[in-house]
ZAZAMAR-881677 format. One record per residue: residue number from 0; x, y, z of N, C-alpha, C, O in turn. Coordinates in nm, 4 decimals. Example, Ala and Ser with C-alpha at 12.3 -4.5 7.8 and 13.67 -1.06 7.14 Angstrom:
REM residues 2
[r 0,[1.3190,-0.5690,0.7800],[1.2300,-0.4500,0.7800],[1.3200,-0.3300,0.7800],[1.4236,-0.3319,0.8465]];
[r 1,[1.2850,-0.2250,0.7080],[1.3670,-0.1060,0.7140],[1.2900,0.0030,0.7870],[1.3409,0.1138,0.8039]];
//
This chain:
REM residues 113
[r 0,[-9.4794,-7.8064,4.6536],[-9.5387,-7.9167,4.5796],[-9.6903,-7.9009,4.5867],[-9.7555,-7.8658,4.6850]];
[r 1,[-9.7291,-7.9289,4.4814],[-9.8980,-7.9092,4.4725],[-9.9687,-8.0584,4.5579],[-9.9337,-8.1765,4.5576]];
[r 2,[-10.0701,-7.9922,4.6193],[-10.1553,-8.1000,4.6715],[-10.1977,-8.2354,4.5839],[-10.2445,-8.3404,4.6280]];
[r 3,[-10.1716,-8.2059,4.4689],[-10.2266,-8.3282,4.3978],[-10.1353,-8.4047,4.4059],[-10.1453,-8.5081,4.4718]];
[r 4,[-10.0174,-8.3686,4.3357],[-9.8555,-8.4219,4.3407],[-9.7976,-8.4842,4.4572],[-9.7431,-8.5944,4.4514]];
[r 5,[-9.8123,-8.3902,4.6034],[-9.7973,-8.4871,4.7263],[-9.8872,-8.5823,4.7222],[-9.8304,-8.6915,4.7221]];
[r 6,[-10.0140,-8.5924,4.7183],[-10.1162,-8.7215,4.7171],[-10.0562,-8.8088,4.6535],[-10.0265,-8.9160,4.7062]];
[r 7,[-10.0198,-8.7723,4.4975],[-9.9246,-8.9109,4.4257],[-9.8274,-8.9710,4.4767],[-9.7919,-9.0887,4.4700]];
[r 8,[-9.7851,-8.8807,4.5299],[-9.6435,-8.9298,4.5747],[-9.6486,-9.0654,4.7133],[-9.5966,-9.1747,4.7357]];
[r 9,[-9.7547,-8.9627,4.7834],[-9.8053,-9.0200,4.8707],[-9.8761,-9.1443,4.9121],[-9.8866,-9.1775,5.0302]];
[r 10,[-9.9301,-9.2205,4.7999],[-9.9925,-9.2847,4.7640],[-9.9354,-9.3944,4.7332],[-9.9910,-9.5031,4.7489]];
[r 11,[-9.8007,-9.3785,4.6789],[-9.7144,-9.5143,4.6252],[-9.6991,-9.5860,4.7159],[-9.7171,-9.5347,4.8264]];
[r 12,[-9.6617,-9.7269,4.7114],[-9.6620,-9.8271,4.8174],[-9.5397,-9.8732,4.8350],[-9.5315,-9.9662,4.9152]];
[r 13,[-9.4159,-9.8278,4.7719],[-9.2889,-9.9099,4.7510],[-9.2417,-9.7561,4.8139],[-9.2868,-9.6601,4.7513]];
[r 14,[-9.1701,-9.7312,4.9116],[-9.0981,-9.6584,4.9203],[-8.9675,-9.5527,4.8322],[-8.9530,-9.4307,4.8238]];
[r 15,[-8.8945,-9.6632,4.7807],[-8.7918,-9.6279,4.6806],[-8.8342,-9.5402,4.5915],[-8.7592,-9.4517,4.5502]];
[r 16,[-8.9967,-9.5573,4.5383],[-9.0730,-9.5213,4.4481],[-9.0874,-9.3455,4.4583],[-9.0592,-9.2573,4.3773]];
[r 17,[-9.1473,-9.3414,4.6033],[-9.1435,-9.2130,4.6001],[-9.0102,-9.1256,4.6642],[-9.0164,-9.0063,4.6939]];
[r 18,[-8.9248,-9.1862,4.6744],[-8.7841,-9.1073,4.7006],[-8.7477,-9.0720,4.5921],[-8.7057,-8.9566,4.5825]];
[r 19,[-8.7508,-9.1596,4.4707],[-8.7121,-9.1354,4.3172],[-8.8509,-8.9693,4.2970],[-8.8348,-8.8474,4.3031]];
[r 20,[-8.9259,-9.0241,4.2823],[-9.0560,-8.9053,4.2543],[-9.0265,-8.8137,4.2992],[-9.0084,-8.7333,4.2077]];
[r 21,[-8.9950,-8.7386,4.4579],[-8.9421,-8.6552,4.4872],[-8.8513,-8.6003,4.4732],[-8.8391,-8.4791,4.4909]];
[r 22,[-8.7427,-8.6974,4.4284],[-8.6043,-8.5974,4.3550],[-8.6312,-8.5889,4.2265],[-8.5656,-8.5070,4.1622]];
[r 23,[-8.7285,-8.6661,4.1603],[-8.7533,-8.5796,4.0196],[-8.8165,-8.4537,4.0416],[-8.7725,-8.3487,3.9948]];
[r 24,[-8.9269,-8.4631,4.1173],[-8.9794,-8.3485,4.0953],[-8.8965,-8.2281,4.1621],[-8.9304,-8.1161,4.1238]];
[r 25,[-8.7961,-8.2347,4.2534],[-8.7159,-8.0965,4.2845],[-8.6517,-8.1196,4.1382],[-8.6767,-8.0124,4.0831]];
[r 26,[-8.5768,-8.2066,4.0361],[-8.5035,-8.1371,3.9622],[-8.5757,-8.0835,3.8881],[-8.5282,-8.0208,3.7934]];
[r 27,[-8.7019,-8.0909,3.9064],[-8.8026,-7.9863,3.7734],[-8.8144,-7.8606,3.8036],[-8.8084,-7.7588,3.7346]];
[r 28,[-8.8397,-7.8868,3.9639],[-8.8594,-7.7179,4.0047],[-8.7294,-7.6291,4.0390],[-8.7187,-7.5104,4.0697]];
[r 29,[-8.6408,-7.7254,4.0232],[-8.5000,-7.6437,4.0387],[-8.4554,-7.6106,3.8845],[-8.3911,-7.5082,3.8610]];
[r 30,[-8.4864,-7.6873,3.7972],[-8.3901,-7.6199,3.5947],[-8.5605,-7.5024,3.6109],[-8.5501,-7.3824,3.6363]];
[r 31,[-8.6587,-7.5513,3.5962],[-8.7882,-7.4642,3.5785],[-8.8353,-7.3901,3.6910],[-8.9433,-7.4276,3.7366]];
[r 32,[-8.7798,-7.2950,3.7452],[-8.9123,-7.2635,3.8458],[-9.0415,-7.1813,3.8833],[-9.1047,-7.1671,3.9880]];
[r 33,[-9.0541,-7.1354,3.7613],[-9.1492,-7.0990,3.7294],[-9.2490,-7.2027,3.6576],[-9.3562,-7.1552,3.6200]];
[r 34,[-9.2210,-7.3638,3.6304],[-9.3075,-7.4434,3.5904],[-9.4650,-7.4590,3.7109],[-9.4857,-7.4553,3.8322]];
[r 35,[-9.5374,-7.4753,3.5955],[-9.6660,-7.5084,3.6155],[-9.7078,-7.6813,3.6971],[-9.7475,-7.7717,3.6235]];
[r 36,[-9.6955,-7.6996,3.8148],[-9.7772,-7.8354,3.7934],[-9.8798,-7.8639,3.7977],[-9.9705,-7.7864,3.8282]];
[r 37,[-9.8996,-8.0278,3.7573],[-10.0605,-8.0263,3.7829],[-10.0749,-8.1989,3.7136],[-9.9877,-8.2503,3.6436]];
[r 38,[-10.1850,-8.2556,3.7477],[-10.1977,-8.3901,3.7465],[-10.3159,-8.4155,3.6226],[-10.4289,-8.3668,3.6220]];
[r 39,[-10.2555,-8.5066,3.5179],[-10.3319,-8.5599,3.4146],[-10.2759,-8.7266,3.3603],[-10.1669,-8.7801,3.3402]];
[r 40,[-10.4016,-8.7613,3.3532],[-10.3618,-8.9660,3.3273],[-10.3162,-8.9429,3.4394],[-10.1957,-8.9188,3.4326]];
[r 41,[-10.3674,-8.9380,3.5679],[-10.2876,-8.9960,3.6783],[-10.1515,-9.0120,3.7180],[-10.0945,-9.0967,3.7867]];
[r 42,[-10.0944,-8.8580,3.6273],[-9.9284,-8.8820,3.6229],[-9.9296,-8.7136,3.6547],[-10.0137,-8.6398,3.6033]];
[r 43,[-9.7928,-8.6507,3.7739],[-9.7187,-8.5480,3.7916],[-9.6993,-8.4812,3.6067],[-9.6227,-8.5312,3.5243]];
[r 44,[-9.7572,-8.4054,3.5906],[-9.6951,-8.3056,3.5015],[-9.6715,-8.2038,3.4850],[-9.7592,-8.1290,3.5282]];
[r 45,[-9.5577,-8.1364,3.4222],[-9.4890,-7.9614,3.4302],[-9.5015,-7.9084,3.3177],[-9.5120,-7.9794,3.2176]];
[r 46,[-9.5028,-7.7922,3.3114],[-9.5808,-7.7037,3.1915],[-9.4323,-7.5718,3.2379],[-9.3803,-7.5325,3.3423]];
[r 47,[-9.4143,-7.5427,3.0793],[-9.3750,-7.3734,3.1076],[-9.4790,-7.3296,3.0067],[-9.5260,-7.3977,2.9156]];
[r 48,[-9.5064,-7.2069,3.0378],[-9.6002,-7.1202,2.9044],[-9.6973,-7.2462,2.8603],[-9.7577,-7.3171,2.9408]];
[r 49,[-9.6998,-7.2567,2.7537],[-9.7693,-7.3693,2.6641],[-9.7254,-7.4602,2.6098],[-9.7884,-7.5183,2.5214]];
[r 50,[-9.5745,-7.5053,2.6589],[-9.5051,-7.6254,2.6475],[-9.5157,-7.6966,2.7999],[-9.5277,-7.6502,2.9132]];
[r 51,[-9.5068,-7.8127,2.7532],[-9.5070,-7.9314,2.8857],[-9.3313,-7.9772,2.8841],[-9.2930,-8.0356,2.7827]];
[r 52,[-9.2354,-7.9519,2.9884],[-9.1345,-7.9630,2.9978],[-9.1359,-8.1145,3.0581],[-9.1411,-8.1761,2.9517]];
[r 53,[-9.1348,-8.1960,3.1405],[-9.1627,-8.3185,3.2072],[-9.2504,-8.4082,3.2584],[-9.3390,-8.3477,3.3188]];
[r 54,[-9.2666,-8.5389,3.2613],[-9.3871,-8.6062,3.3116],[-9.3481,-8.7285,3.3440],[-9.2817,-8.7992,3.2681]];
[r 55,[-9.3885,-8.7648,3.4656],[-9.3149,-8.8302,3.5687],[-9.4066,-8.9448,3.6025],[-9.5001,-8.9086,3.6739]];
[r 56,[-9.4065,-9.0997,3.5652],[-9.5036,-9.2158,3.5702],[-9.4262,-9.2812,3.6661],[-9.3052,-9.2654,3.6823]];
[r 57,[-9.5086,-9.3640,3.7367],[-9.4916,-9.4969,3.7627],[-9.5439,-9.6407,3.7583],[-9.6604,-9.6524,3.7962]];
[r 58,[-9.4766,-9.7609,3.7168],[-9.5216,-9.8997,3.7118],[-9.4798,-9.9653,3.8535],[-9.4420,-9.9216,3.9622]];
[r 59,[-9.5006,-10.0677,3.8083],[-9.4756,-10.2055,3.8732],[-9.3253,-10.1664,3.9355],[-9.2898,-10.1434,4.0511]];
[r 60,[-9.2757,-10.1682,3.8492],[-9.0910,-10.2039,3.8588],[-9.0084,-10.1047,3.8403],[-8.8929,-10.1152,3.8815]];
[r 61,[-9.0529,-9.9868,3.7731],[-8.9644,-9.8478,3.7454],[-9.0512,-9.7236,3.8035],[-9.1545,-9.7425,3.8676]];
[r 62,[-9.0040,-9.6062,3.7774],[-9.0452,-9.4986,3.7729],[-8.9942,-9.3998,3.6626],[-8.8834,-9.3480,3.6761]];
[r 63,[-9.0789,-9.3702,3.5451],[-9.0597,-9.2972,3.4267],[-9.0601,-9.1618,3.4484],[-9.1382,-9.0850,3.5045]];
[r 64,[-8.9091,-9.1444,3.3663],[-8.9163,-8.9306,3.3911],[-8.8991,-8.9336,3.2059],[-8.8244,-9.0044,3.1384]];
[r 65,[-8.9748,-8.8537,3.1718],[-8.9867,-8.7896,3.0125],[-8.9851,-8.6827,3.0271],[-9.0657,-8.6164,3.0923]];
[r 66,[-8.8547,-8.6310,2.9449],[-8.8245,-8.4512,2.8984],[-8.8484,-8.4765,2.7887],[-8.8165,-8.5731,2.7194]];
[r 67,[-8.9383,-8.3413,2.7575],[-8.9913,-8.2965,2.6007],[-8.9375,-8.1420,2.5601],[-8.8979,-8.0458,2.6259]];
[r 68,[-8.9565,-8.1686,2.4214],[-8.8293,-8.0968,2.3728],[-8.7097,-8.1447,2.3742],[-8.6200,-8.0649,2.4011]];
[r 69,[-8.6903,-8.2208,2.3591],[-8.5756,-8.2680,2.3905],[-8.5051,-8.3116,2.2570],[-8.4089,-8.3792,2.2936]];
[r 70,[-8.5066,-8.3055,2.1200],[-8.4570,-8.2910,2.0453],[-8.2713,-8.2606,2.0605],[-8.1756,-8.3348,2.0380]];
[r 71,[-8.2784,-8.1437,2.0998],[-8.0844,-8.1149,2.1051],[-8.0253,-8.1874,2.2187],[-7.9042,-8.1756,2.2374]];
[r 72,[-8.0965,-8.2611,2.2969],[-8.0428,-8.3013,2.4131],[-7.8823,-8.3491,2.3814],[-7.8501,-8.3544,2.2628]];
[r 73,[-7.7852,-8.3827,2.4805],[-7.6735,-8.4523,2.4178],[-7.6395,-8.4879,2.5387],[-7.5290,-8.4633,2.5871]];
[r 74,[-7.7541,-8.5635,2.6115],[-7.6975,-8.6946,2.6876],[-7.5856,-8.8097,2.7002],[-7.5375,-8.8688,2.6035]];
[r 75,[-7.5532,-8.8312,2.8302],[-7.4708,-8.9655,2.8277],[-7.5579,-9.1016,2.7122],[-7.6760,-9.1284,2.6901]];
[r 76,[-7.4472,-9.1493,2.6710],[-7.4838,-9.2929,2.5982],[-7.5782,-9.3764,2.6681],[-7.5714,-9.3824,2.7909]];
[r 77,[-7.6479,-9.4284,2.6177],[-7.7580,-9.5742,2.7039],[-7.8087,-9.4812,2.8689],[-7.8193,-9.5474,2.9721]];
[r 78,[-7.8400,-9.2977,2.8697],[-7.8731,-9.2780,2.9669],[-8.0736,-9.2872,2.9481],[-8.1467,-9.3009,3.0462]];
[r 79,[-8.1294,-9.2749,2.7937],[-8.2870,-9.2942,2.7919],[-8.2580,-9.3626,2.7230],[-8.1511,-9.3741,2.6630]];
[r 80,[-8.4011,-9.4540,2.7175],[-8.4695,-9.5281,2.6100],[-8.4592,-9.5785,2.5076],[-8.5700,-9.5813,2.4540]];
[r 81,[-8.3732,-9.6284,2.4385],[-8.3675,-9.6706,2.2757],[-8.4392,-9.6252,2.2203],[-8.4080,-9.5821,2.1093]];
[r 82,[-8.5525,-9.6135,2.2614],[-8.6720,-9.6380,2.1665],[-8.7528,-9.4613,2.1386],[-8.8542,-9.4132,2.0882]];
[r 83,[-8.6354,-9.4200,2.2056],[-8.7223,-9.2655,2.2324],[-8.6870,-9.2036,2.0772],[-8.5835,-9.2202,2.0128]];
[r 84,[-8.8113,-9.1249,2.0389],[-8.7449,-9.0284,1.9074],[-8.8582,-8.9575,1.9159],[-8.9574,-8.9654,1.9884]];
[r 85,[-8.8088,-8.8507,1.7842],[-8.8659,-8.7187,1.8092],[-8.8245,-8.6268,1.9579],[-8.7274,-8.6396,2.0325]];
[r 86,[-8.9126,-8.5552,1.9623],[-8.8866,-8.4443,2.0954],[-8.9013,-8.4812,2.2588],[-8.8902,-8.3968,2.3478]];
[r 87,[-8.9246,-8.6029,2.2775],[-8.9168,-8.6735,2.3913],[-8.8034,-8.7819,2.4184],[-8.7390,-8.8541,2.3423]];
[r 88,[-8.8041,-8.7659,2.5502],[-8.6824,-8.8415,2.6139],[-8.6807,-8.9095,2.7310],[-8.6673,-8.8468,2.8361]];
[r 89,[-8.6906,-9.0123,2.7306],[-8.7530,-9.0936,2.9142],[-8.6395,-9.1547,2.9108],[-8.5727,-9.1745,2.8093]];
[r 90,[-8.5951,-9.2085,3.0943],[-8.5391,-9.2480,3.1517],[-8.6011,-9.3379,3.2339],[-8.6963,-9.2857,3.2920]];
[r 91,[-8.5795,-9.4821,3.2680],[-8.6692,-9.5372,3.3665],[-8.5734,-9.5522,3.4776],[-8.4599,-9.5679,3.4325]];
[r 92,[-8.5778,-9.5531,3.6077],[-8.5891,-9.5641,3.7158],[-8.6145,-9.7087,3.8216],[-8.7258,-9.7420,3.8625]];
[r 93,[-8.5036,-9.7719,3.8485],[-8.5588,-9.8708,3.9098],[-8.4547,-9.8736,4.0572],[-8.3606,-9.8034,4.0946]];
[r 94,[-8.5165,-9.9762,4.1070],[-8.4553,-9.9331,4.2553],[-8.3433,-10.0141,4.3082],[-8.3018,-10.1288,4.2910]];
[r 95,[-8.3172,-9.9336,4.3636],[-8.1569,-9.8910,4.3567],[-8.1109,-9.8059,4.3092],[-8.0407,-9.7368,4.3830]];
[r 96,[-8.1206,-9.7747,4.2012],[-8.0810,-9.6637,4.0866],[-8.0810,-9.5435,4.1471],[-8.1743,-9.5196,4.2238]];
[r 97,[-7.9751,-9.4409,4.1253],[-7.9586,-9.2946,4.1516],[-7.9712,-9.1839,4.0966],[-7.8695,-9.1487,4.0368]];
[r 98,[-8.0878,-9.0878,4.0909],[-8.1319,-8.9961,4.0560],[-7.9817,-8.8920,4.0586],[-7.9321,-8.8519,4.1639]];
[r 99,[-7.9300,-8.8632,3.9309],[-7.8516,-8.7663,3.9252],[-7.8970,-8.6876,3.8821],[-7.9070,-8.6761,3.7599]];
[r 100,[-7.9616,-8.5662,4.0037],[-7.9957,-8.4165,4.0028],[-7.9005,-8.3433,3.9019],[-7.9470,-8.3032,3.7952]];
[r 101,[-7.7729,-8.3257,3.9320],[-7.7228,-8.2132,3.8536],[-7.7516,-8.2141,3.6623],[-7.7933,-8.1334,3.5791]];
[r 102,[-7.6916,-8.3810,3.6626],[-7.7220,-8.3434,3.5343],[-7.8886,-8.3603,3.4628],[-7.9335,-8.3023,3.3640]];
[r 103,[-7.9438,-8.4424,3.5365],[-8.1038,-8.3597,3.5219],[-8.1709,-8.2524,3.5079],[-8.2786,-8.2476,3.4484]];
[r 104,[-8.1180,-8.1625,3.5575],[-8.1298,-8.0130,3.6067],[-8.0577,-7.9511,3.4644],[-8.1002,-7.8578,3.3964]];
[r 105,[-7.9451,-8.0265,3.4433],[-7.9014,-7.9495,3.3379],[-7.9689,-7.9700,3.2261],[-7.9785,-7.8770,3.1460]];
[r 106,[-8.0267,-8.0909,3.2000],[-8.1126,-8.1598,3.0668],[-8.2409,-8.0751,3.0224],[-8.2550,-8.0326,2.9077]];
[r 107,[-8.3249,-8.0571,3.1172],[-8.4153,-8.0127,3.1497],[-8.4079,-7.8646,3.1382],[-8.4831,-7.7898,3.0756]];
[r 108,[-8.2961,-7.8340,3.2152],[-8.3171,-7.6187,3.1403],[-8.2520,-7.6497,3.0189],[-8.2928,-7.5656,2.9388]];
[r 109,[-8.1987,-7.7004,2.9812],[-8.1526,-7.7254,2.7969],[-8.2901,-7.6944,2.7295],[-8.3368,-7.5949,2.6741]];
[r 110,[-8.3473,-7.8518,2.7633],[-8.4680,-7.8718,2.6610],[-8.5831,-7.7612,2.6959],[-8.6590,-7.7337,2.6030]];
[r 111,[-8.6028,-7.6970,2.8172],[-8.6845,-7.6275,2.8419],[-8.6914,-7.4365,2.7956],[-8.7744,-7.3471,2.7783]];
[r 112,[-8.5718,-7.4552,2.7936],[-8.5138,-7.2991,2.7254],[-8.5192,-7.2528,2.6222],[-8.4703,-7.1417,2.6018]];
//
């Protein structure tokens, strides 16, 4: 994990917050691992080549994961956003909620490939 990325992580004040952050960011570096990170707007972001594969926010109350490229995705029903279109795809995160790695991992080398 890049020094900037632990600082973020590090930094959150809600615990849950960064348990979620950390299993996003292994499922990035596990579908990508050759992704790029690096910190812009104050948010975790992954790069392959000259595409940005994921970008990982947090609020108040959730924690946002967005896969780009994501066009062919063929996700579970009601698993992102309504509101998502075009080549992006977010999921919010709230606590309690369970980060399912596998099929993350699978979403992500989809859209990233």
């Amino acid at each position: 994990m890049s020094p900037e990325i632990t600082a973020f992580i590090n930094k959150l004040t809600q615990p849950w917050q960064a348990e979620v952050c950390k299993a996003l960011h292994q499922v990035v570096l596990e579908a990508v691992p050759d992704t790029e990170e690096r910190m812009m707007y104050s948010k975790p972001h992954y790069k392959k080549g000259k595409e940005y594969v994921a970008v990982i926010g947090t609020a108040k109350a959730h924690v946002s994961f967005t896969i780009f490229n994501a066009q062919a995705l063929q996700p579970p029903a009601g698993m992102f956003e309504s509101s998502d279109t075009g080549d992006r795809r977010t999921i919010k995160f709230r606590e309690g909620d369970v980060v399912d790695s596998a099929l993350l991992i699978a979403l992500v080398k989809q859209a990233s490939g």
